[in-house]
C-alpha positions in Angstrom: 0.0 0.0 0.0 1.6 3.4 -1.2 1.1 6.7 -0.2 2.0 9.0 -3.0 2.5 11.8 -1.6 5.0 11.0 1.2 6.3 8.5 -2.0 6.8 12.0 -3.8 8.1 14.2 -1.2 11.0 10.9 -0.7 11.8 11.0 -4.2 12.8 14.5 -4.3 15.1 14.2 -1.5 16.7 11.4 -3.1 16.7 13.0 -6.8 18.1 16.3 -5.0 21.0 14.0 -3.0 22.0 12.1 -6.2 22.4 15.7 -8.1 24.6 17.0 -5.1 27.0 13.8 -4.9 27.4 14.1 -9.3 27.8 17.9 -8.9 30.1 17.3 -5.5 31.7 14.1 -7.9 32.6 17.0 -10.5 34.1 19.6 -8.4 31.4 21.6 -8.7 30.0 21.8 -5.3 31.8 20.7 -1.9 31.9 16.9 -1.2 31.1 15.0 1.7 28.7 17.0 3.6 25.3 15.9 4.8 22.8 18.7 4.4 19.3 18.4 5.5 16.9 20.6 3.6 13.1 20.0 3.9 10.7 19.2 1.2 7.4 21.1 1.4 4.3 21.5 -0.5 3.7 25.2 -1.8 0.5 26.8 -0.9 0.6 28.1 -4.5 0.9 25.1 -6.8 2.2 28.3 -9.3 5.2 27.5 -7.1 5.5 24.1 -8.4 4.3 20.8 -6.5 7.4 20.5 -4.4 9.4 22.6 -2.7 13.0 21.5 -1.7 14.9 23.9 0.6 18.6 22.1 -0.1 20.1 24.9 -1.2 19.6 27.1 1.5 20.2 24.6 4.2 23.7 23.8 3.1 24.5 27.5 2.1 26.4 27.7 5.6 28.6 24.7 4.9 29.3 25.0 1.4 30.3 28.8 1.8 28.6 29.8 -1.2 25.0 31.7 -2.2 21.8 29.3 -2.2 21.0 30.2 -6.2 24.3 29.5 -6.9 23.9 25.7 -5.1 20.8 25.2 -6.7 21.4 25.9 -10.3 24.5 23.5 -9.5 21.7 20.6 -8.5 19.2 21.9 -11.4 22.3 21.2 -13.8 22.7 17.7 -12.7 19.0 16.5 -11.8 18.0 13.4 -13.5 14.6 13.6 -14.0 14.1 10.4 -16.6 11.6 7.9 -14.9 11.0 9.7 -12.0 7.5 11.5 -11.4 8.7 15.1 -12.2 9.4 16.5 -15.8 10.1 20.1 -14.5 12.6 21.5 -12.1 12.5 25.4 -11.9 15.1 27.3 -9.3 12.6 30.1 -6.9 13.4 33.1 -4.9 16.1 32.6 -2.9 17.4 28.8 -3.9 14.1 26.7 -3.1 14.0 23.6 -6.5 10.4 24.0 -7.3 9.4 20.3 -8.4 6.6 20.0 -11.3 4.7 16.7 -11.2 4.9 14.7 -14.7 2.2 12.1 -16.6 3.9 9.3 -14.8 2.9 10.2 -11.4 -0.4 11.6 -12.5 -1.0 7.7 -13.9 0.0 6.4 -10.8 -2.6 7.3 -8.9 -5.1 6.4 -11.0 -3.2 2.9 -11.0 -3.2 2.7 -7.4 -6.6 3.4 -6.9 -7.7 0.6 -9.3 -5.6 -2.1 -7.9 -6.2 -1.8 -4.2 -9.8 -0.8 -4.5 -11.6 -0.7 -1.5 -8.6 -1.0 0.3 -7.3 2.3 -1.2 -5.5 4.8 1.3 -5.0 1.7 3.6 -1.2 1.4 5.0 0.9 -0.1 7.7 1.8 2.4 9.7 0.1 0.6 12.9 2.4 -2.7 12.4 -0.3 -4.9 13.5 -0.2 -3.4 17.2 -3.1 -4.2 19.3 -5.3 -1.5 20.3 -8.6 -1.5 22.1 -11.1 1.7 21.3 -13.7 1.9 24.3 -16.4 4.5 23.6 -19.8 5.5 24.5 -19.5 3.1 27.6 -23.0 5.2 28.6 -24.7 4.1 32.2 -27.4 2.1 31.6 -29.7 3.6 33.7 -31.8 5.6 30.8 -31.7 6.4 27.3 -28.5 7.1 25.1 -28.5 11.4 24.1 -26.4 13.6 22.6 -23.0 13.2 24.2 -23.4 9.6 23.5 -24.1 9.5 19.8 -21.2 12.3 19.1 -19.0 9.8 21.2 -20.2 6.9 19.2 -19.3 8.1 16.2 -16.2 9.3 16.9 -15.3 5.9 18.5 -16.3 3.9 15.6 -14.8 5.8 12.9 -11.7 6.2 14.8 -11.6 2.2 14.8 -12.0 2.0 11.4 -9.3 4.6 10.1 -7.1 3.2 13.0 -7.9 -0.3 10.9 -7.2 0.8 7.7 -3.6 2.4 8.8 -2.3 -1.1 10.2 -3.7 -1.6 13.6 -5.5 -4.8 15.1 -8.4 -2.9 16.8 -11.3 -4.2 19.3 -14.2 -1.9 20.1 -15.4 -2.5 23.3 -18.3 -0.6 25.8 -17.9 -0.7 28.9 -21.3 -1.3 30.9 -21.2 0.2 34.1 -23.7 -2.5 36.2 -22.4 -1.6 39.4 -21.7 1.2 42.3 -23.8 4.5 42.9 -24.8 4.9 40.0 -27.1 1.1 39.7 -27.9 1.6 43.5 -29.7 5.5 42.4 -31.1 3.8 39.3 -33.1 0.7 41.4 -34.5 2.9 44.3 -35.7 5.4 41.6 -37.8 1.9 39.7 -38.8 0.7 43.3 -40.2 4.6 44.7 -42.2 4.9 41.1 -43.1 1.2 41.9 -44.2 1.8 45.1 -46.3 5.1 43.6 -48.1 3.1 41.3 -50.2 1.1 44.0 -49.8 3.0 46.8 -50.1 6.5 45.3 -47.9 9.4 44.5 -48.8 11.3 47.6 -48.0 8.3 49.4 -44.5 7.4 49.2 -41.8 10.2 48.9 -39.6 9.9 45.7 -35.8 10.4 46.3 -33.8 13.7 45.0 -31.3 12.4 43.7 -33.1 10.0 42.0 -33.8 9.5 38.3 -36.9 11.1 37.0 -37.2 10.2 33.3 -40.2 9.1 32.2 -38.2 5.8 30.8 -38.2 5.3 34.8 -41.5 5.4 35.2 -42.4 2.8 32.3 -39.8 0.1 33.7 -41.6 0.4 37.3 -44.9 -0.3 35.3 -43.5 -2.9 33.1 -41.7 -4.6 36.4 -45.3 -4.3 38.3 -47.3 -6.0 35.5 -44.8 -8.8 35.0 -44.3 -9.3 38.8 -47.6 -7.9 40.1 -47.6 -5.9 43.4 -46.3 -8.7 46.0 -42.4 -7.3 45.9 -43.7 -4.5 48.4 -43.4 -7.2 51.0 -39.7 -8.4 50.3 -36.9 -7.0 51.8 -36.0 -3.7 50.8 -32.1 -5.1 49.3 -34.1 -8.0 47.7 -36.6 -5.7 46.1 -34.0 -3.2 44.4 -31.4 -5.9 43.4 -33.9 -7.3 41.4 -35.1 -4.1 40.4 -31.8 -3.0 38.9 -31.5 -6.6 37.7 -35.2 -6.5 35.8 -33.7 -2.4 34.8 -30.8 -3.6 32.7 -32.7 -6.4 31.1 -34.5 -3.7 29.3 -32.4 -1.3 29.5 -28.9 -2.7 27.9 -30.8 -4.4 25.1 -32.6 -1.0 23.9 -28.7 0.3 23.5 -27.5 -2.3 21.7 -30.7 -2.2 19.2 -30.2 1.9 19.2 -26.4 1.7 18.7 -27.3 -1.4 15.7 -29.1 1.5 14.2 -26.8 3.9 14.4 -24.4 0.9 12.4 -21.8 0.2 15.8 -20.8 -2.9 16.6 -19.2 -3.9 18.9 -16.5 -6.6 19.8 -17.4 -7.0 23.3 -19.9 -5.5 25.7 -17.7 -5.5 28.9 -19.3 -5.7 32.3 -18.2 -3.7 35.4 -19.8 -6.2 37.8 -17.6 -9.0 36.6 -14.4 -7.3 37.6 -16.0 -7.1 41.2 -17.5 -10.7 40.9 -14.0 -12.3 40.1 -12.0 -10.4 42.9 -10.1 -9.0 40.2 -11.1 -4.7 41.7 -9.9 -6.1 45.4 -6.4 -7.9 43.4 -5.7 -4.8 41.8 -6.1 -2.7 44.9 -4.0 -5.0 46.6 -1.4 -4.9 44.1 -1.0 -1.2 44.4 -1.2 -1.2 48.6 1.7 -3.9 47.9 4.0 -1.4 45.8 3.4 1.3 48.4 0.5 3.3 46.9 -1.9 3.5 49.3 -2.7 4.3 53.2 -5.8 4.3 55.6 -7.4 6.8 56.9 -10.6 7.1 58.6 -11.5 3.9 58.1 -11.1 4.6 54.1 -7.9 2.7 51.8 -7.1 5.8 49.6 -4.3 6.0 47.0 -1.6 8.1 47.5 -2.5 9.8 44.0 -0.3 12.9 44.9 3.0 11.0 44.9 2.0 9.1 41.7 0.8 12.6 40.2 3.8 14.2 41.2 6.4 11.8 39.9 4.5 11.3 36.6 4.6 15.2 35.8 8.2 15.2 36.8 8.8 13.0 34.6 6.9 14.7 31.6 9.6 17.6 32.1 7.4 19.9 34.5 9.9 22.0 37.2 9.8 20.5 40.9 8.6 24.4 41.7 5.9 23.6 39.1 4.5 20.4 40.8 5.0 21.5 44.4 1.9 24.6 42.7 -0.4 21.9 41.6 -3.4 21.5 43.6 -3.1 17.5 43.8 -5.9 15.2 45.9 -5.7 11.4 46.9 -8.5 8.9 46.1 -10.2 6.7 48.1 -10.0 3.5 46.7 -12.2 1.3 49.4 -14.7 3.4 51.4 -15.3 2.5 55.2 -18.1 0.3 54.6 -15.8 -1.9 52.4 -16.7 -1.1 49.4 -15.1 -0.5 46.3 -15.2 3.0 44.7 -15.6 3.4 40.9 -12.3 5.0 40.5 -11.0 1.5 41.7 -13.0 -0.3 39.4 -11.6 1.6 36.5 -8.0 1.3 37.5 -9.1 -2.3 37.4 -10.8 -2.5 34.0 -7.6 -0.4 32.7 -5.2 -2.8 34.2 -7.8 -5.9 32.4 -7.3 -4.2 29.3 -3.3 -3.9 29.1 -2.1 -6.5 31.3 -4.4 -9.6 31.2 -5.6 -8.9 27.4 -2.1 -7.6 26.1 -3.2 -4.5 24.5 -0.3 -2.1 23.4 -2.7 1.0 23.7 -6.5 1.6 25.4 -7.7 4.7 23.5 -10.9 5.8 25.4 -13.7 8.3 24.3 -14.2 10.6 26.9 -16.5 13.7 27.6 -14.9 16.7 28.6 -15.8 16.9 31.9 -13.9 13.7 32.9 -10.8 15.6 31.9 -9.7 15.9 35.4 -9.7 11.9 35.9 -7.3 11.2 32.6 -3.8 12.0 34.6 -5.3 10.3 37.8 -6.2 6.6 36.1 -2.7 7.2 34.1 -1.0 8.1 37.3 -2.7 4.5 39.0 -1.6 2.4 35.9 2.1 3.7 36.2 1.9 3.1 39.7 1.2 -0.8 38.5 4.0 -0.4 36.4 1.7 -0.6 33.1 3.0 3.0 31.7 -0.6 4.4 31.8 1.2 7.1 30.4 1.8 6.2 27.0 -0.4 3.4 26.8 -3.5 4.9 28.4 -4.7 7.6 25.4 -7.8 9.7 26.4 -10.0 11.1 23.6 -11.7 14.0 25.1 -14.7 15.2 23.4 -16.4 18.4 23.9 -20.2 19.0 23.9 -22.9 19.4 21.3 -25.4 22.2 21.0 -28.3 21.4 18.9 -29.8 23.9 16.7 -33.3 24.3 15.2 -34.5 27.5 13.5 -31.1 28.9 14.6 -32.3 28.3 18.6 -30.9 25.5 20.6 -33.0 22.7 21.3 -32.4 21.5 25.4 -35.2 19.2 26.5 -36.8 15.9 24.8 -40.9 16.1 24.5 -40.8 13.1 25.6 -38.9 12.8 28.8 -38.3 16.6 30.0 -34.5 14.8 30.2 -31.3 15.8 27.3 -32.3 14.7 23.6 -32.1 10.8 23.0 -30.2 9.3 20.1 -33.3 6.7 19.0 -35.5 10.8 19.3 -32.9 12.4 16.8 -32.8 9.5 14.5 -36.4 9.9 14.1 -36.1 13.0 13.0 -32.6 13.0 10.5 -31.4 10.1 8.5 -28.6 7.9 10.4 -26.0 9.1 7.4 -26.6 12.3 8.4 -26.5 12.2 12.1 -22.9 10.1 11.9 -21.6 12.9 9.5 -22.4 15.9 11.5 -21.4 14.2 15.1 -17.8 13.6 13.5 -18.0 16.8 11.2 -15.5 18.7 13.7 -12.7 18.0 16.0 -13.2 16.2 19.0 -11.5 18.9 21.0 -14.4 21.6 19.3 -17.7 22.2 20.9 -20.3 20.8 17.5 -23.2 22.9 16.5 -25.4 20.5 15.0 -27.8 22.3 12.8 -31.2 19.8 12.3 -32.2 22.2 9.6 -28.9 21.3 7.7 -28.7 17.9 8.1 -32.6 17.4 6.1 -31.4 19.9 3.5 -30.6 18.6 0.2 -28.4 21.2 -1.4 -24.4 22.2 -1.7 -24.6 23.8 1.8 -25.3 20.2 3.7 -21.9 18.5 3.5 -23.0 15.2 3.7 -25.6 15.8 0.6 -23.2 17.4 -0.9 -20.7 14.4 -1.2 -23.2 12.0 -1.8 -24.4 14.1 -4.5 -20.9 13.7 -6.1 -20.9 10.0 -5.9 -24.3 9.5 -7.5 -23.4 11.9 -9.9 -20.7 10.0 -11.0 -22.6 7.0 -11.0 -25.4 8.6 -13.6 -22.7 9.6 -15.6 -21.0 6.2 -15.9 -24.1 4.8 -16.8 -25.6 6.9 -19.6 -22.2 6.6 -21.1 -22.2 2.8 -20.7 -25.5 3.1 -22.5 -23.9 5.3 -25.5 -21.2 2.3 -25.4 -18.4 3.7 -23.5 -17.5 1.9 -20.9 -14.6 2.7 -17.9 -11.0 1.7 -19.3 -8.6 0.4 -17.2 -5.6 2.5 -15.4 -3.0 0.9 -18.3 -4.9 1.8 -20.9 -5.4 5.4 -20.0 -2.8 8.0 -20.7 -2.6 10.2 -18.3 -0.6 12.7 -19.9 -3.7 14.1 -21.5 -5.2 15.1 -17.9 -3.4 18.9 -18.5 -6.4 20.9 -17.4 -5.9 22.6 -14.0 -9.2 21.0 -12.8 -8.3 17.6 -13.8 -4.7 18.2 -12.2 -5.9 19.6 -8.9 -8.9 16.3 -8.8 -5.7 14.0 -9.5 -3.7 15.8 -6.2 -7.3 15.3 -4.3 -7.4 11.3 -5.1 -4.1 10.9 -3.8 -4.5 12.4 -0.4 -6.4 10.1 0.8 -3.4 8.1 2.6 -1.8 10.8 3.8 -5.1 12.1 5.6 -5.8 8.9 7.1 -1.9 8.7 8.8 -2.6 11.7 10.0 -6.0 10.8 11.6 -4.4 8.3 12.9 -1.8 10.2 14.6 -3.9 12.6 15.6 -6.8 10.2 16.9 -9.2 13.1 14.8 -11.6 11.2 12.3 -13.0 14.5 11.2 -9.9 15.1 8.9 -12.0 12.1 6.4 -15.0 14.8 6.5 -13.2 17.6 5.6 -11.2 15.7 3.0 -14.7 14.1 1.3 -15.9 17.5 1.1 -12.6 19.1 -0.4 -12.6 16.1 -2.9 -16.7 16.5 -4.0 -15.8 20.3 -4.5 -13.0 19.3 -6.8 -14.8 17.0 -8.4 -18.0 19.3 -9.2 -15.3 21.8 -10.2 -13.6 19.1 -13.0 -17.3 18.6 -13.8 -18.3 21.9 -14.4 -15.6 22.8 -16.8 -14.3 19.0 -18.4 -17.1 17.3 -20.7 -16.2 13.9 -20.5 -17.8 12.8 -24.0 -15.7 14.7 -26.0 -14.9 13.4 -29.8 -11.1 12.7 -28.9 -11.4 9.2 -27.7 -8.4 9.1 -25.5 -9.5 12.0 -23.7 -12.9 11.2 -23.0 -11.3 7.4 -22.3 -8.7 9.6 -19.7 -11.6 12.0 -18.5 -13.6 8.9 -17.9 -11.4 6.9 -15.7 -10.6 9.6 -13.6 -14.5 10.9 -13.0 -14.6 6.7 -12.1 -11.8 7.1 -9.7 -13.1 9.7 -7.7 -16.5 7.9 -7.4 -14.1 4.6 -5.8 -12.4 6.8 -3.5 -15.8 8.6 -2.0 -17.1 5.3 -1.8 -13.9 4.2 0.1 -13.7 7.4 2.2 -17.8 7.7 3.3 -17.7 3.7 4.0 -14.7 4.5 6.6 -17.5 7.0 8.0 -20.1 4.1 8.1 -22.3 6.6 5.7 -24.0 5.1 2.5 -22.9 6.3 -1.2 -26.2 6.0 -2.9 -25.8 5.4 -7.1 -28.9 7.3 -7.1 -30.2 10.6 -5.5 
């Protein structure tokens, strides 16, 4: 798998190194020096395609002017069989690189024989990685936060997939602690006001008061009728919770099936307390030192693990000793386990019993205070949380509607659920917007925009190109000509700035999914689609591709083909459909 524009930028380092040894060979410029220029691409392709900076960078060490050392270079470049034709010496010594017909062909080439697999690389080397995202509670419906996190999960995991990584998706189901104690005594008090009336039993604060709440009381009243008043108050809500999740973990798994994630394992918090393995790891970190008692409590000594971890990420000791650093209390006085302890377990699960290199978790924004904490515990195990723990943090969406944000659901009073806005917008829509932007940038999502069907809704707008494409391929195949193959295309005739500028879009696609990678930031596949649908509507608008010259329309139509193959390729990595048809 070939990326061609990293494949270019390589060969003009080499082509400009073989041109300084000949010209140092012939006395022309100093030998034996090792000079380190950079090659850039110009803003201005009037610039050329490549910029090399040789000249200037060995201008010190050769004792001579940077024009001077390039024209030596330009005099003994050999361009013959290499993806340039045109060499031109710029302002003050940068080689300005034209690209030739041979490179041109080449990406039309690649694109044909790796097909689906187009852009795909190896930059991962097979490493294991787990991605663990939405991970929601599973005490009500999935909203907002949720389905921006789940898309940004899922197409992270596929471009980490495509750029060499052996990746697991995973949710983590949190069945256990404060959260599933609140959840069954909010079921039992609406139980309980169903027969004995509202005014009748007191419903608690804190408690949750969806109406999603209310119908799992109902549902648990007319399966189990109204006997469970008499049981024992721990009986009642263990069963309640129990009965909760039944319903409740299901109805996720149906509304994340809709919203096309899978995942590889649903990954249960109570079986890390079940199994002893929350009390092992706490004992584990009390054995290396990391913890104390106090009031009754086991806390870890998160200070000391803070301090030495931002020590050793270069911070001053004056810097640290400024920080505002708390402990944790990792087993409250009534013996149980907090979730912070849990989590240090699931985290030590994920890279020491299941061998992952990396755990790449999707987090809100708010938990942004707890990322050096559970990195801090995992160093203390001697797992390099560090490095190997990587925290995705995602900020929040606003959702607009006639230009006014939209805050409550009609039909709980509670934040927007997913299975409400995917009533209302098509699922392609909804998993373009959610991964439109940045994870670090707060996402306007625009309801109004995502229905619209014209050039100013981005994801219409690259369908639009693909089914486009797909008309045109067709009614051509009708008038009897039919998509050539790469060899039998000559590239060379592609000379129009539209058709080279389309070219330059197809082969980005590698290079933008290494840097996704790199950057854990799926969005970048948005904004390329878009960037390549404008190019193509702008090769479109100006290139009729059943022209009389048959090797142009035969060129013209191959690379109007190509682009359709790569907008498939790139809106499939962002689990969105490209219709034939729109």
């Amino acid at each position: 798998m070939s990326n061609l524009i990293q494949a270019a930028k390589q060969q003009v380092a080499e082509l400009t190194q073989r041109a300084y040894e000949k010209a140092a060979a012939g006395g022309v410029l100093p030998g034996g020096l090792e000079v380190k220029g950079s090659v850039e691409i110009p803003k201005d392709a009037s610039h050329g395609d490549y910029a090399s900076s040789f000249a200037m960078a060995g201008a010190k060490a050769m004792k001579m002017a940077p024009r001077a050392i390039a024209q030596a270079i330009r005099d003994h470049l050999e361009l013959e069989g290499s993806f340039f034709d045109q060499v031109e010496i710029a302002g003050p010594g940068f080689l300005n690189f034209t690209l030739g017909k041979r490179w041109y062909g080449q990406v039309l080439a690649e694109v044909e024989a790796e097909g689906k697999r187009y852009g795909a690389s190896d930059v991962g080397h097979g490493e294991k990685v787990m991605v663990e995202f939405v991970s929601a509670n599973p005490t009500g419906p999935m909203h907002m936060g949720n389905a921006r996190g789940g898309v940004l999960g899922d197409t992270l995991a596929n471009v980490l997939s495509m750029t060499g990584y052996d990746v697991w998706k995973e949710f983590y189901v949190n069945d256990a602690g404060n959260q599933i104690h609140k959840f069954a005594m909010s079921i039992d008090a609406r139980y309980h006001q169903l027969i004995l009336g509202e005014e009748n039993f007191p419903f608690p604060e804190d408690g949750y008061h969806g109406d999603d709440i209310r119908e799992l009381a109902a549902a648990f009243r007319e399966q189990h009728g109204d006997g469970w008043l008499d049981k024992p108050e721990e009986e009642r809500q263990e069963a309640m919770a129990r009965y909760g999740l039944s319903v409740n973990v299901p109805k996720m798994k149906e509304d994340l099936r809709r919203y096309k994630i899978e995942y590889d394992e649903w990954f249960f918090e109570s079986t890390l307390h079940e199994s002893g393995y929350v009390a092992e790891t706490v004992g584990l970190l009390a054995d290396k030192g990391w913890t104390y008692e106090k009031d009754g409590a086991l806390w870890l000594d998160t200070t000391a693990l803070l301090k030495e971890k931002y020590l050793r990420e270069g911070k001053t000791q004056e810097q640290v000793d400024k920080l505002d650093l708390k402990d944790d209390v990792l087993r409250r006085a009534n013996g149980f386990y907090t979730y912070f302890a849990a989590d240090i377990a699931y985290h030590r699960n994920k890279l020491e019993e299941r061998g992952f290199s990396k755990a790449i978790n999707i987090w809100g924004a708010d938990h942004h205070g707890h990322v050096a904490r559970l990195q801090a515990a995992l160093d203390g195990l001697g797992l390099d949380g560090s490095h190997r723990l990587v925290i995705v943090l995602m900020q929040l969406v606003n959702l607009l509607q006639d230009g006014q944000p939209v805050r409550m659901s009609k039909r709980s009073g509670k934040a927007i659920a997913l299975h409400d806005l995917l009533d209302e917008i098509s699922v392609d829509a909804a998993r373009y917007f959610f991964n439109s932007r940045s994870s670090t940038s707060p996402l306007d999502f625009d309801l109004d925009l995502a229905v619209r069907e014209d050039a100013d809704n981005p994801v219409y707008y690259v369908q639009y190109a693909h089914a486009r494409i797909c008309s045109m391929v067709r009614k051509m195949a009708e008038e009897g000509v039919h998509v050539p193959a790469a060899a039998h295309v000559d590239a060379g005739l592609l000379t129009e700035p539209e058709e080279k500028a389309l070219l330059k879009a197809l082969s980005e696609l590698p290079e933008e999914l290494r840097l996704a990678a790199r950057d854990y930031d799926p969005s970048r596949i948005n904004r390329y689609l878009v960037e390549l649908a404008g190019s193509f509507h702008r090769f479109y608008n100006t290139c009729r591709c059943m022209v009389d010259d048959a090797a142009l329309r035969d060129a013209r139509l191959k690379l109007a083909d190509t682009t359709r193959a790569v907008l498939a390729s790139g809106l499939d990595i962002l689990g969105v459909q490209a219709p034939e048809k729109m």
